[in-house]
LUMVODO-664651 format. One record per residue: y, z, x of N, C-alpha, C, O in turn. Coordinates in steps of 0.001 Angstrom, whole numbers, plus 500000, padded with zeros to 6 digits. Atoms other than C-alpha are relative to their C-alpha. Layout:
N
YZXYZXYZXYZX ...
END
This chain:
361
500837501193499881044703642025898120499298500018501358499918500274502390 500701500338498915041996641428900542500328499230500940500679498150500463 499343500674498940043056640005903883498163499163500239497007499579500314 501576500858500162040393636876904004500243499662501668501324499454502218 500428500587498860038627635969907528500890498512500531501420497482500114 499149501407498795040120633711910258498834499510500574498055500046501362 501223500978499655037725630754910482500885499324500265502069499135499986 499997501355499078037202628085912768498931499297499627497754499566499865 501303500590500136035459625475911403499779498462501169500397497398501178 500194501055499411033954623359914001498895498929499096497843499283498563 501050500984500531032429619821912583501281498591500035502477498611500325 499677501297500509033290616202911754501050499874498993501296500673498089 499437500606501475035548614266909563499411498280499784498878497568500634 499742501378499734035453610930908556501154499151500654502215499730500891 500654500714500350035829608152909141498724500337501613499065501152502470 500918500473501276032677607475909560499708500696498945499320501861499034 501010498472501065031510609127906404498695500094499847498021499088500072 501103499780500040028572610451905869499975501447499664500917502205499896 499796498343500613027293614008904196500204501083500816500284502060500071 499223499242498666028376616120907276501420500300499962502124501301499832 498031500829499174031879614643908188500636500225498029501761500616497716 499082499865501184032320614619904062500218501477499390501175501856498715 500172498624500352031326618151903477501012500961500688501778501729500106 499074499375498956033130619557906580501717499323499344502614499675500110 498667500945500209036455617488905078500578501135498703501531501899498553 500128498480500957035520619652901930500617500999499542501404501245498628 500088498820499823035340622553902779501136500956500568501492502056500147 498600499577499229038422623061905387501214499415498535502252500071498452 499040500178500655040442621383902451500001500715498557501033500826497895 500003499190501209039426623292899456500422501753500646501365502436500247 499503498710499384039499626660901610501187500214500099501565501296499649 499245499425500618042937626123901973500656499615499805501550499332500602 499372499813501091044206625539898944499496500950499217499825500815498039 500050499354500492042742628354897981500815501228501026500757502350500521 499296499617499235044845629914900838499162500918501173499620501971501614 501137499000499387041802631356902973500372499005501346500037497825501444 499636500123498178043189630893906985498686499281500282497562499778500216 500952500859499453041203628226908098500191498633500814500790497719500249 499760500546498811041190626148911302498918498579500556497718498794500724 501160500603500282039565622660911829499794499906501736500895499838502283 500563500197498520037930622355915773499015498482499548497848498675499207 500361501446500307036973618351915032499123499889501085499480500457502117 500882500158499168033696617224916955500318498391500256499713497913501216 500167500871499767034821613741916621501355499379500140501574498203499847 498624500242500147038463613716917078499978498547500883499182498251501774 500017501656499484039762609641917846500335500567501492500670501692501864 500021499939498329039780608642921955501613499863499841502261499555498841 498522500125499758043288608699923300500118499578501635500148500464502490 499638500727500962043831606135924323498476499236499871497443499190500539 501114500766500697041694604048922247499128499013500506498113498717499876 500953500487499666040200601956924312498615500707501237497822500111501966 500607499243499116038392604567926243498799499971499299497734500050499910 501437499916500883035810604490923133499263498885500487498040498997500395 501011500853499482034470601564924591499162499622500872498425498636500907 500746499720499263033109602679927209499615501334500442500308502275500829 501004498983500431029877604842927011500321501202501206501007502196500971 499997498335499315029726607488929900501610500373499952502004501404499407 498136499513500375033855607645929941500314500771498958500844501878499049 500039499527501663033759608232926036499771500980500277500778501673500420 500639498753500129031583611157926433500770501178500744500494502333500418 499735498725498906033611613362929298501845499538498923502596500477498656 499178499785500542036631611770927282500200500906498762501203501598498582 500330499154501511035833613473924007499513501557500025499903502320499141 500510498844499432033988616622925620500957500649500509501120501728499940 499362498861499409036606618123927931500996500273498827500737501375498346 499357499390500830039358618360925257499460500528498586500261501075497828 500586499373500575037054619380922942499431501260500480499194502081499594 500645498724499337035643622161924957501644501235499936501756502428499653 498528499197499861039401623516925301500534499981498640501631500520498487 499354499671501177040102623390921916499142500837499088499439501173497942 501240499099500184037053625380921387500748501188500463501325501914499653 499517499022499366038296627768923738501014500634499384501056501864499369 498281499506500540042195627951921858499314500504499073498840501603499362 500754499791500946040511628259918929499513501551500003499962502520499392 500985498751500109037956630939919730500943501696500194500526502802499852 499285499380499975041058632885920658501163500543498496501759501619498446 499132499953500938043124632548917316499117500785498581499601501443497659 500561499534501450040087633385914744498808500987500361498611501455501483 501073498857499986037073635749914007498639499629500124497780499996500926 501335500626499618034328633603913152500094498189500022500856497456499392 499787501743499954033464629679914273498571499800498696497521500430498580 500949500681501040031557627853911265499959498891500363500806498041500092 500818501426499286029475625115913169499355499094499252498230499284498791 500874501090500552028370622487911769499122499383501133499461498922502223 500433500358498673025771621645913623498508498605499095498083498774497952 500867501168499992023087618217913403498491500329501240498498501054502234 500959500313498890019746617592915326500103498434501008500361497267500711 499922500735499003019596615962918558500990500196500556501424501348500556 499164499645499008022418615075921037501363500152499349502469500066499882 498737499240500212024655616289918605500004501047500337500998501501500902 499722498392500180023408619981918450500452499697501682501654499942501788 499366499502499109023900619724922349501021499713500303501576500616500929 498840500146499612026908618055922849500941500815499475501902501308500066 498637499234500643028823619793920263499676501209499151500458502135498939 500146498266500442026977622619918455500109500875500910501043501677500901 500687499286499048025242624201921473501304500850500942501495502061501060 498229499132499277029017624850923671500555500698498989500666501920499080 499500498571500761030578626153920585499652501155499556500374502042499101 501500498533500036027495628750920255500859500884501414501463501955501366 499903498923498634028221629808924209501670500140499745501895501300499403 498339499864500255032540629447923742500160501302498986500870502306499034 499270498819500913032467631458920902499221501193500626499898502215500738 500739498723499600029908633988922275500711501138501205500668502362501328 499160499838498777032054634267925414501296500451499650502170500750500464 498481499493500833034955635260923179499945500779499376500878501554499169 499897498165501035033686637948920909500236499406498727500722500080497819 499582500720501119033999635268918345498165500104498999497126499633499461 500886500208500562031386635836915523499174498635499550499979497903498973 500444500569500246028938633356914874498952499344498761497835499709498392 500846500861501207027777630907912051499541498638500041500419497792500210 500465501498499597025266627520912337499830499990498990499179500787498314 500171500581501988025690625678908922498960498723500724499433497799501384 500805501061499376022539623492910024499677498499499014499275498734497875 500189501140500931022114620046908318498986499018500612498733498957501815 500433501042499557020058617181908312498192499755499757497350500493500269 501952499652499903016050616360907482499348499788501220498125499920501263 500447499954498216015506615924911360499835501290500471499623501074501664 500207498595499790015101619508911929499057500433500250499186501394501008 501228499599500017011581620036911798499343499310501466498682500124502111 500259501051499252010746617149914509500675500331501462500161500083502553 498900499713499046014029618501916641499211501060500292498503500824501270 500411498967499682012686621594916818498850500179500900498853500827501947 501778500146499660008726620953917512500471499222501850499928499608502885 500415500383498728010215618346920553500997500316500877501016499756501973 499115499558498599013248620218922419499423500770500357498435501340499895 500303498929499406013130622220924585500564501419499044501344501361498093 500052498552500327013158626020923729500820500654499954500763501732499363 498844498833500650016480627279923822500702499820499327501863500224499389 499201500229501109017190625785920637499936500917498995500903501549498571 500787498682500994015441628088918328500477500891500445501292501382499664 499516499134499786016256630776920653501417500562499792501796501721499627 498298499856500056020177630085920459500138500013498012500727500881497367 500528499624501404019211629514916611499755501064499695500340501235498626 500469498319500105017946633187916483500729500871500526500453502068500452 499002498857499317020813634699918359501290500071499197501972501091499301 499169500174500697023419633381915888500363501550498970499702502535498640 499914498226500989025237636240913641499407499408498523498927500209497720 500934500096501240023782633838910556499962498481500232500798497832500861 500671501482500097021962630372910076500111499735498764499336500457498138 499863500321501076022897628980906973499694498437499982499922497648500898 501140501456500619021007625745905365500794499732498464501256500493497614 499517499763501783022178624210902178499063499368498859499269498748497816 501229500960500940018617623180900961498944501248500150499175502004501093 501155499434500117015302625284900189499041499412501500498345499987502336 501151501136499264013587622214902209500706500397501802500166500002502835 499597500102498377015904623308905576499433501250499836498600501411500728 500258498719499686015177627164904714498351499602500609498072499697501804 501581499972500029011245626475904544499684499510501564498880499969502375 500228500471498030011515624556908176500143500922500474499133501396500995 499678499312499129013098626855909614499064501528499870498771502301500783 501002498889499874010912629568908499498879499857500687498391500854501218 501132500372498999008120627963910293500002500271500970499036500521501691 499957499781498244009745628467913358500383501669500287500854502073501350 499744498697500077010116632187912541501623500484499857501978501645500063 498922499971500061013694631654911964500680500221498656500451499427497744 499744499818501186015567633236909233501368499495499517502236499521500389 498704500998500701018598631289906870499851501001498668499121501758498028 499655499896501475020348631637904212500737498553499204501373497676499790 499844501445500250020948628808901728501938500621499226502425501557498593 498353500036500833024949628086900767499588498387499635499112497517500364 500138501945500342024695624503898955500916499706500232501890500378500572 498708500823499264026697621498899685501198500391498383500954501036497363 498447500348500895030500620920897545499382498897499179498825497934499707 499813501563500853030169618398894707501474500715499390501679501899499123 498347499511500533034001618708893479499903499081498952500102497867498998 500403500828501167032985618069889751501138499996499205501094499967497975 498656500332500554036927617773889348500225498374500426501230497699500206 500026501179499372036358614711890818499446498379499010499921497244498973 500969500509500324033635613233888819500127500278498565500090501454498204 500097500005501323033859612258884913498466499483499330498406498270499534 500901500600499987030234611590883572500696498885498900501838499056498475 499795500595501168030390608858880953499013499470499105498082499125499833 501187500680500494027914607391878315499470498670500487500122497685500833 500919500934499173025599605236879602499113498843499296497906498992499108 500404500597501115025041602273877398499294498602500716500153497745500926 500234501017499172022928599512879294499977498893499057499760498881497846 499928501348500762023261596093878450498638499018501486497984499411502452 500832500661499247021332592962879912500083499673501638499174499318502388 499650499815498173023081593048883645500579501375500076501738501724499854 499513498580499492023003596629884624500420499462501583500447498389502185 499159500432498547024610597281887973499438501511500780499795502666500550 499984499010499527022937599197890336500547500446501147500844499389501703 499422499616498966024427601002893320499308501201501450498760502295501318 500850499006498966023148602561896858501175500176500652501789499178501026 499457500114499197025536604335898636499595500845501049500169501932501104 500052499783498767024270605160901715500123499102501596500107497886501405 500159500945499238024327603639905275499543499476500136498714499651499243 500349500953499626023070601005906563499279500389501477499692500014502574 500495499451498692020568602864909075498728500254499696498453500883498675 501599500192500569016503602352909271499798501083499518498769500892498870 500929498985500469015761605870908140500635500160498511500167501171497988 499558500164501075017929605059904567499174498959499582498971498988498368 501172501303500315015391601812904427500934499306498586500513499440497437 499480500641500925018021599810902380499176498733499685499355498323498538 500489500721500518015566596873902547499282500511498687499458499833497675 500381499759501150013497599009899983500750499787498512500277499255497508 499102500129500902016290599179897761500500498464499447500870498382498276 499466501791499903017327594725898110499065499746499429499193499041498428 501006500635500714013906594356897265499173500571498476498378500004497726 500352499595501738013411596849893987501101498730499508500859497761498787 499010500995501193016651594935892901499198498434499851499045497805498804 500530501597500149014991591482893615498933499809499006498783498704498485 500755499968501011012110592735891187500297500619498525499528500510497571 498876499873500875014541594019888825500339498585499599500626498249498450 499160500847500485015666591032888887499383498885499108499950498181498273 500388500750500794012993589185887693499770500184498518499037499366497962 500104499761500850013390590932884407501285499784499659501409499416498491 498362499611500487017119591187884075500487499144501017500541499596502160 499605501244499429018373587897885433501899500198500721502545499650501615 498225500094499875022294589034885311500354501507500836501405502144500908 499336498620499518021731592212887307500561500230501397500639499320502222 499110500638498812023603593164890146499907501354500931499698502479500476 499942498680498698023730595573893528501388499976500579502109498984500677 499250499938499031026195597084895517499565501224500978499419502441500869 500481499329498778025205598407898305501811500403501013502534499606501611 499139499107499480028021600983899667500180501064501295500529502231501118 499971499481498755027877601869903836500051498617500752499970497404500560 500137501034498406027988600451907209499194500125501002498804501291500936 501039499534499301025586600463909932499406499024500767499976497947500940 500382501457498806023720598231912291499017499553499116498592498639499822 500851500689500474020953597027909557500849498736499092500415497877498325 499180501078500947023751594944908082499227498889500080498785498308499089 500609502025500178022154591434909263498881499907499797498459498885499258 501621499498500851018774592616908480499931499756498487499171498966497928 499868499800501632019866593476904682500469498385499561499872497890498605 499360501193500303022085589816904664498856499112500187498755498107499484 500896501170500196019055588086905666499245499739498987499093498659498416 500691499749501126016920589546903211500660499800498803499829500076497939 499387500221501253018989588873900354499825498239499875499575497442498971 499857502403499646019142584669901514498467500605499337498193500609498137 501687500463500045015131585251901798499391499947498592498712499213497874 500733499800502148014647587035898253500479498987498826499958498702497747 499486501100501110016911584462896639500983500812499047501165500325497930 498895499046500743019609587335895244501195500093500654501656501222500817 499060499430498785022486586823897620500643499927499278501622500604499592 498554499897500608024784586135894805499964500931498895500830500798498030 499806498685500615023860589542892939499985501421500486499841502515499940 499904498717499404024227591651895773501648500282500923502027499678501926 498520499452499263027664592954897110499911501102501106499699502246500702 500121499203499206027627594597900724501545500432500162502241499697500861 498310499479499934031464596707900347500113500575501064501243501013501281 499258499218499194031292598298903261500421501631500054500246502003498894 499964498933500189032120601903903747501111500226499389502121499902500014 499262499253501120034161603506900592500125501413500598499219502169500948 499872498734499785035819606376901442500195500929498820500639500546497737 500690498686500557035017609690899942500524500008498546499799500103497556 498724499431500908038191610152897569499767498461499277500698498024498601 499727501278500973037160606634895998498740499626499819498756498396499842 501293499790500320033272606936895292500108500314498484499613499500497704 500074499278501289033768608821892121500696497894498919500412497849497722 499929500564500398035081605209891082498591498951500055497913498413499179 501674501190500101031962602984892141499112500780499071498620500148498135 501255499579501271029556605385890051500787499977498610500181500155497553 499566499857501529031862605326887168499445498269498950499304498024497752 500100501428500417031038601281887101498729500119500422498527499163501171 501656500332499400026895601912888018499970500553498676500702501274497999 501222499306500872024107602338885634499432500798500504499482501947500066 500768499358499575021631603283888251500462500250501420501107499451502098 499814499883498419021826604993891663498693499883500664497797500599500215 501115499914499288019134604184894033499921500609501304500541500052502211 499519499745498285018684606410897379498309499615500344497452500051499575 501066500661499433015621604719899209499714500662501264499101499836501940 499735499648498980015770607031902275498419500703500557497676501473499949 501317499229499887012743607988904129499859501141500999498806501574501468 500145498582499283014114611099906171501294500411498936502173499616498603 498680499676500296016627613331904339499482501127499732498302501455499857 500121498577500342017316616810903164501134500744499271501138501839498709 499574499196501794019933617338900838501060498815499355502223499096499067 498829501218499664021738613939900396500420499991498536499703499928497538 499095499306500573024950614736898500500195498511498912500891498505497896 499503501240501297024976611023896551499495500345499253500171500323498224 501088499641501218022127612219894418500874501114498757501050500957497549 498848499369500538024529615004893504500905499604499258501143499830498072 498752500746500357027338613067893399500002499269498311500844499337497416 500275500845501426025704610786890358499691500820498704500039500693497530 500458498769501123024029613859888710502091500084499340502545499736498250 498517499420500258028036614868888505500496498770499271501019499041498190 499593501482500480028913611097887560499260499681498543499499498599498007 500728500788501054026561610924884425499076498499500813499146497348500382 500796501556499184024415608100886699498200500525499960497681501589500299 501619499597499974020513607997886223500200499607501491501137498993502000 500066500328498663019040608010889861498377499844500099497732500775499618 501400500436499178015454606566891235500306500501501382501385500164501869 499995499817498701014926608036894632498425500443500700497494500943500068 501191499845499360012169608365897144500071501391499766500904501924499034 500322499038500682010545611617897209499906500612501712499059501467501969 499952499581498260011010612364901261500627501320500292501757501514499845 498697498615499428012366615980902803499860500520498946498870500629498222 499141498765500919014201618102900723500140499046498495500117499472497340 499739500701501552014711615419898018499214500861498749499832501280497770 500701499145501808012116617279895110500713501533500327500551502338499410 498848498973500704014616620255895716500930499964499296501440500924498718 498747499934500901017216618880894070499931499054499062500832498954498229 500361501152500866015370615693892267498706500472499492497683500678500147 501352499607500373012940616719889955499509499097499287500382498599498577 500489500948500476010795614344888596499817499932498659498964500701498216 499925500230501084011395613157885198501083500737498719501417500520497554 499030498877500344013692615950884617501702499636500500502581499089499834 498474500216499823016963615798886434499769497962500577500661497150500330 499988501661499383015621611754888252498256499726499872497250500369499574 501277500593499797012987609461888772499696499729501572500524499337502394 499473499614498630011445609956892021498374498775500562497215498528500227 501421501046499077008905607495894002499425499935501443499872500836502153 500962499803498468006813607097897367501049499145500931501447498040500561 499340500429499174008851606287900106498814498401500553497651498287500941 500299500737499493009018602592900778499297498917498807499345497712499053 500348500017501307007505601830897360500739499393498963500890499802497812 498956500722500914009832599255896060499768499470498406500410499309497368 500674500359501987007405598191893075500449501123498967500906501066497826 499978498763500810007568601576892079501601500501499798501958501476499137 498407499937499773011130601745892421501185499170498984502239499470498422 499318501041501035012190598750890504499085500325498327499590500256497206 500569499087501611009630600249887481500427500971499647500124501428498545 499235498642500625011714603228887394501144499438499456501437499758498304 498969500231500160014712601526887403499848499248498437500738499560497646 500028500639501125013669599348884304499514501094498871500010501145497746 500291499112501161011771602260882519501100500393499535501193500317498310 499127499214500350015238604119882656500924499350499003501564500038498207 499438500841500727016818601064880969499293499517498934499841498566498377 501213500023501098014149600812878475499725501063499220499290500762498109 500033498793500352013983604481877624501147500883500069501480501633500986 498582499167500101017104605981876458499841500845499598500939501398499540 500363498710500496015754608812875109499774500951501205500332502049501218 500580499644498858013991609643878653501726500650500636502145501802500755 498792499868499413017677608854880219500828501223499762501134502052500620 499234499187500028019643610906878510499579501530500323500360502412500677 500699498998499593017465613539879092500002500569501282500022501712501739 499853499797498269017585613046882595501700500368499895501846501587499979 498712499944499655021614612890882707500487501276499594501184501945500357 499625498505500455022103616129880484499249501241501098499913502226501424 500423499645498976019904617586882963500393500075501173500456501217501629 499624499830499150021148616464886062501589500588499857502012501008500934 498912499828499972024726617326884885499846501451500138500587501952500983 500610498553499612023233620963884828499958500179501090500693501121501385 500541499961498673022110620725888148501188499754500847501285500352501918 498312500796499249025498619217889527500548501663500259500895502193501315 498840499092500394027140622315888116500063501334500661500967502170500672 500494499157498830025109624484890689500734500219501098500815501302501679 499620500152498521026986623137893696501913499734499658502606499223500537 498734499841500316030721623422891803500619501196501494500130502165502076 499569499007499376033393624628894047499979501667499925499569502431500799 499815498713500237034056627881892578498922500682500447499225501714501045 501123499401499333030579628912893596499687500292500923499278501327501448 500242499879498412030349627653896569500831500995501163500655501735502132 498703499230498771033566628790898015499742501796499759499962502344500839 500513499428499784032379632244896847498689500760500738498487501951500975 501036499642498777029165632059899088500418500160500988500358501184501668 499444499460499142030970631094901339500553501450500770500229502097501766 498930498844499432033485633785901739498602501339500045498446501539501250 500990499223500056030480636470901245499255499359501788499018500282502567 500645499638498803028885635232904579500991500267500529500805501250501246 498907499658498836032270635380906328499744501417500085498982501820500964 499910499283500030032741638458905441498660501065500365499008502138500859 501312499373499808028932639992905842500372499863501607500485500831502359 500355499849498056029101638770909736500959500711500345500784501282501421 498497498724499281032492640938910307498972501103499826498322501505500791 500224498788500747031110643670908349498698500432500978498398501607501186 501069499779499821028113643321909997499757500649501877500850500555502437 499818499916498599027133644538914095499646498740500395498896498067499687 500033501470499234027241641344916427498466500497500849498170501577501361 500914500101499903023977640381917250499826499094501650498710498802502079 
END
């Protein structure tokens, strides 16, 4: 039997969640139980002690130095680090050192890059992002829409897609009645534009009197979204739950009709997935990477960012057209079946193994 690579995966967990922190959670936990040596280097491990998080420059040298040293142990125990890395003052706080740590160790290198900020990051840092980007032993993307950026900048990827764990996820028939129930779960952060979403439902609503939202994250637009619900006159058909963790999602879409993601930056956002896998029709803006994995009329219904008219007319066509629907759901369940473990965790292991195999760059 093949002796499998000694990874270090540096990245996130939850809580908070979000498609990063849930992917990275993933990935180290499916790896091993499939028994593949794998090591987590946490970018967001809790303060010790806890009230140190509350204050800003402290936080930062608190969280940084023992992170830098566990970088270091780390870079000593395995072969290659698998970075998860973000744009902005994440890549430097916490990609960018585990780039030079591991380099400084003889430790092979992999940037699993995420995020539809990429294009923007790139154009306004400075210059030795790309460059440290281009020195990596491989750049891996898990969208067409991150490869295509990054080719712009003369930078070459390879795509591994995200985990949907469609052991997780039962679709079911999808029989709408007169109060469908739709569901957004993303945060509560201006570039998700959940007002778009409060206000398709509010025009939803003037057709379908008994219908209902839940809106599923946390975030600082909370009193924004609460006002707007008083204003539209829907506060008692909208439910703000708060952030659902990961391992209990697969229950909120089992109780949705429709998923709505309203987001006007993104690039491979894993709910869309998630519902495809759930049997859930989905309306979503049409921003980033989204028409890589939402095709219009085919696997979802997809609209102009910001475009709530158009948003709440999808949502009713789809409940009006069951023929359309199912069409879409047999479809997206196809599409789901793309980003199944078994697949993935075979890409995976294929880059590990390519950057050993390969000369260090």
């Amino acid at each position: 039997m093949a002796v499998e690579p000694r990874v270090a995966v540096v990245g996130p967990l939850p809580p908070p969640s979000g498609g990063m922190a849930n992917q990275c959670r993933q990935l180290v936990r499916l790896m091993q139980a499939e028994g593949v040596p794998m090591e987590l280097v946490r970018t967001n491990a809790p303060y010790s002690p806890a009230w140190i998080g509350r204050i800003p420059v402290l936080r930062a040298f608190a969280r940084l130095l023992p992170y830098l040293w566990a970088l270091w142990q780390a870079a000593g125990r395995n072969q290659v680090f698998h970075i998860f890395a973000n744009s902005g003052w994440a890549w430097h706080l916490f990609a960018a050192p585990a780039v030079v740590i591991g380099r400084m160790r003889g430790v092979r290198i992999i940037v699993n890059y995420r995020g539809g900020n990429a294009e923007p990051f790139l154009q306004s840092t400075v210059p030795y992002v790309a460059r440290m980007l281009g020195s990596v032993d491989r750049l891996v993307t898990p969208s067409g829409f991150l490869k295509d950026v990054f080719g712009r900048f003369g930078l070459e990827s390879q795509i591994v897609s995200n985990i949907v764990d469609l052991t997780r996820f039962t679709p079911r028939e999808r029989v709408f009645t007169s109060a469908p129930h739709l569901i957004v779960t993303r945060n509560l952060e201006p570039i998700y534009d959940i007002p778009m979403a409060i206000r398709a439902f509010a025009a939803v609503r003037t057709r379908y009197p008994a219908a209902r939202l839940t809106v599923a994250g946390t975030g600082p637009e909370l009193g924004r979204c609460e006002a707007l619900v008083q204003e539209l006159g829907v506060a008692d058909g909208v439910s703000f739950v708060g952030r659902i963790d990961n391992d209990q999602i697969p229950a909120l879409y089992a109780t949705a009709d429709v998923a709505l993601n309203p987001s006007t930056v993104d690039n491979m956002p894993i709910s869309i997935l998630e519902a495809y896998a759930s049997g859930v029709p989905v309306v979503t803006t049409d921003v980033g990477g989204i028409p890589y994995i939402a095709f219009h009329e085919k696997t979802a219904l997809l609209v102009a960012s910001g475009d709530y008219k158009a948003m709440a007319a999808a949502v009713c066509r789809l409940i009006e057209e069951p023929a359309l629907t199912t069409r879409m759901l047999e479809a997206g369940l196809a599409e789901a079946r793309g980003y199944a473990w078994p697949h993935v965790k075979e890409q995976w292991l294929g880059v590990y193994r390519h950057v050993l195999s390969a000369p260090a760059r």
